[in-house]
N, C-alpha and C positions, 0 to 999 in steps of 0.2 A: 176540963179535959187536958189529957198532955197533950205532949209534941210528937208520941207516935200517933196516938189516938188518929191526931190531926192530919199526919201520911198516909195511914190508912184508911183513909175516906177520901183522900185528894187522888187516890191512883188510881181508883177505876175512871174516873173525868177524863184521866190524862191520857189511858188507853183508849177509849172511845176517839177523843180528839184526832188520834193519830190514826188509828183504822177510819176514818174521814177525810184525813188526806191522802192516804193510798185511796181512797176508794175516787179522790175528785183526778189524781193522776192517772188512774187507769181511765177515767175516761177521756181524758184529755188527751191521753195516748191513741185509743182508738178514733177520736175526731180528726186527731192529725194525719192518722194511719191514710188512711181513703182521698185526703186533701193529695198528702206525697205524692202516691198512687196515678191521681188525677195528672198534676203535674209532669209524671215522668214519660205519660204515655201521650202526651200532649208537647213532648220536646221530640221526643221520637219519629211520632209522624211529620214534625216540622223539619226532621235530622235527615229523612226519608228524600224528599225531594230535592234537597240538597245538594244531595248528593249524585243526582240522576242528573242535576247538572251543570255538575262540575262534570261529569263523565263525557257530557253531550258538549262542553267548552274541549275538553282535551282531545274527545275522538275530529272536533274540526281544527284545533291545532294543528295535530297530528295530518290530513288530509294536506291542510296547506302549505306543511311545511313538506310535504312529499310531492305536491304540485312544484314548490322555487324548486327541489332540487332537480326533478325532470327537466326543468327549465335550465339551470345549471348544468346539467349533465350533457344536454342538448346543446349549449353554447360551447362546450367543453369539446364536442363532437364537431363542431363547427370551425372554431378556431384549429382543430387538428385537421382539418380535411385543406382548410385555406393553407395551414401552414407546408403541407405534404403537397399542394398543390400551386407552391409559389412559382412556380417553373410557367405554369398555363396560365400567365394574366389575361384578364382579357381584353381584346382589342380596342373596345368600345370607349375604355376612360383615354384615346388617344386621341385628340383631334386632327381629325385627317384631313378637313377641311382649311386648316388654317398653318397648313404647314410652307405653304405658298407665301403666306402675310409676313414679311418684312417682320424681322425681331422687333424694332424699335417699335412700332405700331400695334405688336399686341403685348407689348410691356405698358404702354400706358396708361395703360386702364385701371393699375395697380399702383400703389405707393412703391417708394424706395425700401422702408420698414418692412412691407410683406411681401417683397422681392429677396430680403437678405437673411430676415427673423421670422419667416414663418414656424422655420422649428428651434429649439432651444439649441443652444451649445452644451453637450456634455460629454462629460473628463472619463477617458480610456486608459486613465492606469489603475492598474492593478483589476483590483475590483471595488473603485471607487466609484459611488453613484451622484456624486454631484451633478446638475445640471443650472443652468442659469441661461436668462436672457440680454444680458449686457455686460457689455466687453470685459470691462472694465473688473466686473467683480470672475468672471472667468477665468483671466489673464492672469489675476493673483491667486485665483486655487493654485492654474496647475504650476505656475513657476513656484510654488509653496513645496509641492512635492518634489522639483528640484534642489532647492534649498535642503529639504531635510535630509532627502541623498546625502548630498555632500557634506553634510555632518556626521551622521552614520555610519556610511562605505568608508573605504579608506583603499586608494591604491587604484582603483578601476570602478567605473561607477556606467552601471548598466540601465538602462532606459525600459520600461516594463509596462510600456506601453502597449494596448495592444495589437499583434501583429508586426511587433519593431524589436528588433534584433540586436540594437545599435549598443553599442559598450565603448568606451573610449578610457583614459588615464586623465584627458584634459579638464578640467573641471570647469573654462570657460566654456569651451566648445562644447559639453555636456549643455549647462544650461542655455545657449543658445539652442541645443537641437530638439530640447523641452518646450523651450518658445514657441519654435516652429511647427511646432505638434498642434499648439494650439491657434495657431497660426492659421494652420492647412484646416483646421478644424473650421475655424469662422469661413473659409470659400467653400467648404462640401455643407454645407449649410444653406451658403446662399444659391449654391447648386443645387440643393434639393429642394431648397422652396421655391424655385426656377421650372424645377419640373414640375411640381404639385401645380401648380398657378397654368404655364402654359399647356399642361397634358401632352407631355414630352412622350416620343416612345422611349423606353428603359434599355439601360445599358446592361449589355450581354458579356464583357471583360469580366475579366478573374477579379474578384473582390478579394483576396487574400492580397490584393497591392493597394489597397484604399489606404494606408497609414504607410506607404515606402516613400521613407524622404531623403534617404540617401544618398541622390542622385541631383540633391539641391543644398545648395550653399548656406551656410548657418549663421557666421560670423560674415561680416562686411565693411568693408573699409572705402571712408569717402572719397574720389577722387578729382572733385568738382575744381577746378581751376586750382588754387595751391592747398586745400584742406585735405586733410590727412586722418580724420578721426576715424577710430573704431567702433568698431556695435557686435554684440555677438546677441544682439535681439531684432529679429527684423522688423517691424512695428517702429523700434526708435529711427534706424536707419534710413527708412524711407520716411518719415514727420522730419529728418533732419534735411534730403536730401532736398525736400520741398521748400523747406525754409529758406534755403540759396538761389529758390528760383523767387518765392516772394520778395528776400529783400530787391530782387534785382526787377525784376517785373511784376510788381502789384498786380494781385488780381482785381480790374474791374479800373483800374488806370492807364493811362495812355503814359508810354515812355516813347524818348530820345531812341533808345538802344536799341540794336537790329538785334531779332531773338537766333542767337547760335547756342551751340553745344558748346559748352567748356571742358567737359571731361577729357579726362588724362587720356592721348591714344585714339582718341575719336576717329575714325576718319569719313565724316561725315563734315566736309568742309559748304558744301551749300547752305545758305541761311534760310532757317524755316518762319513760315510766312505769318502765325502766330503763337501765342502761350499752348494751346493746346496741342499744335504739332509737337513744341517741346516738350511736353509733358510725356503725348505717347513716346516720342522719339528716348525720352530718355527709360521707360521700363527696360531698354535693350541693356542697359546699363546695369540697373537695380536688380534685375529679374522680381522685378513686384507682381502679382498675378490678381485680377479681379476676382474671380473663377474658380471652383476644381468640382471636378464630377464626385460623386458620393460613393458611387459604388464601384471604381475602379483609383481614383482619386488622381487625375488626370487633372494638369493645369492650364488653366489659359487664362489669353491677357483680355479677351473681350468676350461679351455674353452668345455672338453670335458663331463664335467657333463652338463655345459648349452646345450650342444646339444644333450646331451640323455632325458632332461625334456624337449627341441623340439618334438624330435623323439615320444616319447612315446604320444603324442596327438596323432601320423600321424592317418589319418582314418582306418580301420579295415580292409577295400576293397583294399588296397594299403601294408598290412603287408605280408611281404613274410613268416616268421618264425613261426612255430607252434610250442609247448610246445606236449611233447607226453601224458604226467601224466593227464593235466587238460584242455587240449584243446585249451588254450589262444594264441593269436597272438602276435608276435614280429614284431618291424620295421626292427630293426638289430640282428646281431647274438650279440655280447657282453651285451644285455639286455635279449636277451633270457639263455642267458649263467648266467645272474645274478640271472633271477629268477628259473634256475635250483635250484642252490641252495638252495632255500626253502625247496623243494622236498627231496635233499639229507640228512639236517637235521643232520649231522655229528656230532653237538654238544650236548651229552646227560647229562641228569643234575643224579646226587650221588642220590639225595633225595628221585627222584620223577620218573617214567615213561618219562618225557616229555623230550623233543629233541626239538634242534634249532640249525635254519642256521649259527649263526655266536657267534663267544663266547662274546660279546658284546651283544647278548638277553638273553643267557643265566645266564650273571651276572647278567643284569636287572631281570631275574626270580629268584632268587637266592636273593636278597636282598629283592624283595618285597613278595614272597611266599611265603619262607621260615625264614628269616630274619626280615620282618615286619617293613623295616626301612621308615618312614617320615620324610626325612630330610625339607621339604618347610612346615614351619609351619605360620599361618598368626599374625602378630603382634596386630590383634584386640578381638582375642578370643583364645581356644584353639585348631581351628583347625588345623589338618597338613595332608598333601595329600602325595601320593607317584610319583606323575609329581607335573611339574609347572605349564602346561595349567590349571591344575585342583586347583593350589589355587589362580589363576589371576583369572578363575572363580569367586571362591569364595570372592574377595576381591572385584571385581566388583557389588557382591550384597549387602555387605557391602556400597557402595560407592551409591547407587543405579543407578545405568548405565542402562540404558533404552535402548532399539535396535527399535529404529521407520522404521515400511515400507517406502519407501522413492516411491512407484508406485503415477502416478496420481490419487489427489482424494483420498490417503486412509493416516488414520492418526493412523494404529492400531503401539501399544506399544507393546511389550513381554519384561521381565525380563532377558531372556537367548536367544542367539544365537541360539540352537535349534530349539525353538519357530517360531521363525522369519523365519530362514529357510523352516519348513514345511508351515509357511502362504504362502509360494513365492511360494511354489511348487502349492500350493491353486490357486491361481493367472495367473497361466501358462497349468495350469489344467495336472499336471502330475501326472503320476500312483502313487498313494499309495504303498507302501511293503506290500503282504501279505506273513505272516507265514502261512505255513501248515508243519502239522505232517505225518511223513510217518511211523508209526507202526500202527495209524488208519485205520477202515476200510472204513471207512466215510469222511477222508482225512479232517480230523477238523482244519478250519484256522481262524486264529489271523490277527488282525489289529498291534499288537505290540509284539515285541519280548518277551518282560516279563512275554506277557499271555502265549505264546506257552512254556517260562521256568516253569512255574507253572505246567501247563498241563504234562508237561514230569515228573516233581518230585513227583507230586501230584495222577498223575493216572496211570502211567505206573513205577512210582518207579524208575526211572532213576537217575543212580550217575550221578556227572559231570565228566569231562574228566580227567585223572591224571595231576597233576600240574597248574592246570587251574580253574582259580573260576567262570566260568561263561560258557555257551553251547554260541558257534559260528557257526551261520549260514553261509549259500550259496546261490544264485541263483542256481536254477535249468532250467532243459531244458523247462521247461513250463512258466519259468519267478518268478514261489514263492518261497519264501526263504525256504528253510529246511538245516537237521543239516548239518554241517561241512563235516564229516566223511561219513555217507552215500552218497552224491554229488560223493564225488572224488572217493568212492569208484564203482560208478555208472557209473560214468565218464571212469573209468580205465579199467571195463570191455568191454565198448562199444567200447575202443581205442584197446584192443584185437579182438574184434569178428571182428574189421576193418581189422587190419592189417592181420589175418587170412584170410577173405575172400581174401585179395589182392593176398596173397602167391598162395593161387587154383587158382585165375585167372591167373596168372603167370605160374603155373605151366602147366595149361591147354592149354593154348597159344604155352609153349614150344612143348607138346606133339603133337597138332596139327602143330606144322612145324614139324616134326621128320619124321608123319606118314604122310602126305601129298601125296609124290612120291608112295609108294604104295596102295593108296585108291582110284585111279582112275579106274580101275576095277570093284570095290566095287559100286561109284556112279554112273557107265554105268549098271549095273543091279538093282540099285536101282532105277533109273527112267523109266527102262524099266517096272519092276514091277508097278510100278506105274500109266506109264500108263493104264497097261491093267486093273487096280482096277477102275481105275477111275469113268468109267462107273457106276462099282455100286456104287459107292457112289453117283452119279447123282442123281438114279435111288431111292436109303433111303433118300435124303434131305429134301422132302416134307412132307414124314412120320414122321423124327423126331423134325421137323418145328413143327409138328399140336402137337405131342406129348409136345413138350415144352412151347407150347398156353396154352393146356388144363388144363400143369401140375400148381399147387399151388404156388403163389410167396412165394421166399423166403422174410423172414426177416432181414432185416443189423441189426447189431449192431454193434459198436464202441468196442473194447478191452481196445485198448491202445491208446494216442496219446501223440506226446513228439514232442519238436523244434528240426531241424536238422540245422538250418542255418537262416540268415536275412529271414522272409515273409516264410519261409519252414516247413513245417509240416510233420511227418510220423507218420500214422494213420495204427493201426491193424485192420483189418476189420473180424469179424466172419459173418456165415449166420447160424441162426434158421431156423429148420423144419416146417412149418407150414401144421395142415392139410390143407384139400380140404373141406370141410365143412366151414369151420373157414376163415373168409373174415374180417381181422380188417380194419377200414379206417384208422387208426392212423400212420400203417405201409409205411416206404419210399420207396415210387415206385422205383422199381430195374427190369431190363432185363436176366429174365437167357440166361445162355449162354450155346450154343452146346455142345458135349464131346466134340469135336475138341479144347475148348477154348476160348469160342466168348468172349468180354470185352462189359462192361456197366458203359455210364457216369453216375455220381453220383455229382448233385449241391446241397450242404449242407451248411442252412445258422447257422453258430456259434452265439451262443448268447454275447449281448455285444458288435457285430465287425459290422462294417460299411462294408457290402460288401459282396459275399459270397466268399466261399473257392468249388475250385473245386477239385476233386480228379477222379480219374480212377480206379477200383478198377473190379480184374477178378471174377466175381462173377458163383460158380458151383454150381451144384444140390446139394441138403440136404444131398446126400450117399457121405460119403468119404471127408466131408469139410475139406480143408487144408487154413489156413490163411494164407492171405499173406501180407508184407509190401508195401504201396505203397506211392509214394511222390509226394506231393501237393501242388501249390504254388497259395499262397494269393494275392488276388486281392482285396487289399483295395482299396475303392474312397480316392483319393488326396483333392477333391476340399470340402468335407465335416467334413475331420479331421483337426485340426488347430495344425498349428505347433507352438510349443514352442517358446519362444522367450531367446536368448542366456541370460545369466546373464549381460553380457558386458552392456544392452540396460538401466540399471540403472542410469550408469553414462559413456556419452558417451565421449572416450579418442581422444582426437584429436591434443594433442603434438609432438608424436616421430615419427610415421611414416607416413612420407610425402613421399609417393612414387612417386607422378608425376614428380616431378626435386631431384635431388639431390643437396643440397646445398654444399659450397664455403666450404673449411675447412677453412679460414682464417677470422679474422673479418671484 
């Protein structure tokens, strides 16, 4: 056979073969088909669940992350309520108990470290947030930010500290008064962990003065027996000035040498009896300060002065001690001890009448009374003052120094600090001072003290006081200022008629325990009698009911009224005659009262006052009126007087005291 022959018999094999394997792929398709199938519906319902929760993870995310912020928002609300209500601390973080305890004796309980470092030092220029706990690396921030000043500036180089004003051309005095920045910085430190520790009460001063250092010296120059060095860092100055006392008196060795003052000028010629008289004795030199308050920034050389300018804010309602002469409140006995003193007046001056507490006033009086001396005279004119306040004054108008309000919205200027002051009292809406005169009969009052000195020279001929150039007021019990001397002497007698009364009640008291045991007798016939009156007095009630109808209202009048206390009034009350004819409408409805005694309220609205004043007052018939005193307590509305806003609220401090954590002494 050929070779087609042989083709055509090999193709139909070849067509079968191949309809053979379609026929195994089709089924092999449909095996897989159902397999797939199975597969996909078996990932599905696994997909299912999955997915219900992951929903049920996100709906609890979501929940908890909606509970922190409630919690957040709540803390948010918290701190705004503290912060708007920093003004009402409250009383309780003060210890009241221990304000009597000797400083030294409740500082001991405490190291030196969490006396000085409880809170960190940190740097108030600009708005640099550095903070640190040792000196050392503090010291060199902020003199860093001097340094790069005076590379910078050129010509006048200004201090940008905050709350500091200071500008100078000098570039040493600059960086000294950089120093001192940080300087003043490390005592309101130790001042404030002074207060944290002992549970000081808080100072109430203006905190827009906690950074004024311009009223202390920057640069210092040594004047120890013949050394002559300079410092314009106070830090080195006083580590230098000590070093003259170590080489000459070792500390903790016995020398030859009687311990005196060597400084230039001294005049302090008695020898003091060891190293640490010298030591205090010489800060008068240095002006080195242990000390400064944090929120006023007030210096002092020892810790127990910073805690009597504590003390002396504490609230009034909280002072145990009373002053007998003037009536004033003490926190503690050793401030009431101080301002006896006043009172005693031990120091009388040769020249004049006048007497003073301490001979330290009365050199001051004696030089500027009698003596006439001005030593501060100003370098731009002839003026000369006898203080300094009074020619910084002056040199600031000179300079023209402007005092701007700093409230929202107000852009008023004043030339003098006075000025400014009374706008703020403006602003806050506080009482005015009224003068009134008390030898008037008409009780003539002044908006200003000058008009009330006019009034006294001019119409009643009034000298001034011996030794004294000028009449000095007082508040009185009604709140207006009148003189000096009538006050206290007003004051002195009310403090007798007191203590007098007390002695009778005292004495009356004893009498009735003495007689007690045989007056029982005495009150078994006395209430026997009594009963049997009673009757008639039953029997007249009705009668002198209608009598006391018919009879004519008295008239009140006011005598007297004077402050006894916070909200406390005592008012003299008299009653006029009035006929029975005579029916004024004008008159204060009043209830006479029985001979027995009956009482009648009396609500009387005071002019000026939000509110009325109630009093009680026993009012009797026209025959035989005896006055009587009675006390009365004011019930002002709260929610229609506005309260004052502290001074604090100008510039609000938010550096030193961080009471919710106490930070880390270390850096």
């Amino acid at each position: 056979m050929d070779k087609r022959s042989k083709k055509r018999k090999s193709q139909p094999s070849s067509k079968v073969s191949t309809v053979a394997k379609k026929l195994k792929l089709a089924e092999e398709e449909q095996t897989k088909e159902p397999a797939a199938s199975e597969n996909v519906s078996e990932e599905a319902v696994a997909a299912v669940p999955s997915s219900v929760d992951q929903l049920r993870d996100l709906k609890a995310d979501i929940s908890s992350w909606l509970e922190k912020q409630e919690k957040f928002d709540q803390m948010d609300l918290e701190a705004l309520e503290e912060a708007s209500n920093h003004d009402d601390e409250p009383e309780d973080d003060i210890d009241l108990d221990a304000l009597d305890v000797p400083v030294g004796v409740r500082c001991a309980q405490f190291s030196d470290t969490e006396m000085r470092k409880s809170y960190k030092y940190e740097c108030e220029w600009g708005k640099c947030k550095f903070m640190s706990g040792t000196d050392r690396k503090y010291f060199l921030h902020v003199e860093s930010h001097a340094e790069l000043a005076l590379e910078t500036e050129a010509g006048k180089y200004t201090c940008r500290w905050d709350l500091c004003e200071y500008s100078t051309e000098d570039g040493y005095e600059f960086v000294g008064h950089v120093h001192y920045h940080a300087y003043h910085t490390k005592l309101k430190v130790h001042g404030a962990s002074l207060h944290l520790l002992l549970k000081l009460p808080n100072c109430n001063n203006d905190s827009r003065t906690r950074n004024t250092i311009t009223n202390r010296p920057v640069t210092f120059q040594c004047e120890w027996n013949e050394c002559s060095d300079r410092f314009n860092k106070a830090l080195h100055f006083f580590h230098h000035v000590k070093g003259h006392i170590d080489d000459m008196w070792p500390a903790g060795k016995w020398s030859s040498q009687k311990f005196s003052c060597m400084w230039a000028l001294c005049t302090t010629k008695s020898k003091l009896a060891s190293r640490k008289d010298l030591m205090k004795h010489l800060v008068s030199h240095t002006t080195e300060r242990l000390i400064a308050c944090f929120n006023c920034g007030t210096h002092f050389r020892i810790r127990d002065k910073f805690v009597d300018h504590c003390n002396r804010q504490l609230e009034i309602a909280h002072r145990k001690y009373q002053c007998d002469q003037c009536g004033r409140y003490y926190a503690t006995k050793p401030l009431l001890s101080n301002h006896m003193q006043y009172h005693r007046q031990a120091h009388a001056c040769e020249l004049c009448p006048a007497k003073f507490s301490s001979q330290g006033l009365l050199a001051g009086h004696i030089r500027i009374k009698h003596l006439n001396q001005r030593d501060f005279k100003c370098p731009q004119c002839d003026y000369a003052s006898h203080y300094k306040k009074d020619l910084v004054a002056h040199i600031l108008g000179h300079e023209g120094k402007l005092f701007r309000c700093e409230e929202f919205g107000c852009n008023v200027v004043y030339r003098t600090l006075l000025g400014l002051k009374k706008h703020i009292s403006w602003h806050y809406n506080l009482p005015t001072p009224v003068y009134a005169c008390h030898l008037c009969d008409n009780h003539s009052r002044y908006k200003s003290s000058t008009s009330l000195k006019k009034h006294f020279l001019f119409k009643h001929d009034m000298a001034r006081p011996p030794g004294l150039s000028r009449f000095r007021f007082k508040p009185d019990t009604d709140g207006m200022y009148r003189l000096q001397s009538f006050v206290d002497e007003k004051l002195s007698k009310h403090h007798e008629e007191q203590q007098a009364l007390e002695q009778q009640q005292n004495s009356g008291e004893a009498n009735e325990g003495t007689g007690s045991t045989g007056s029982k007798g005495k009150r078994k016939q006395q209430t026997s009698q009594a009963k049997a009156v009673q009757p008639m007095q039953d029997e007249a009630k009705p009668t002198a009911l209608a009598e006391a109808m018919d009879a004519p209202k008295p008239k009140l009048k006011i005598n007297s009224m004077k402050s006894i206390g916070i909200r406390k009034f005592q008012i003299e009350l008299g009653v006029e005659a009035v006929e029975a004819e005579s029916s004024s409408t004008n008159a204060v409805p009043a209830a006479t009262a029985s001979p027995s005694g009956g009482g009648a309220a009396i609500a009387k609205q005071l002019p000026g006052q939000h509110g009325t004043v109630a009093a009680e007052a026993a009012v009797r018939p026209p025959v035989g009126i005896k006055q009587e005193k009675v006390e009365e307590s004011n019930h002002f509305g709260t929610e229609s007087t506005k309260q004052p806003k502290d001074v604090k609220d100008f510039m609000v401090m938010k550096r030193y005291l961080k009471s919710s954590a106490k930070p880390s002494i270390n850096a």
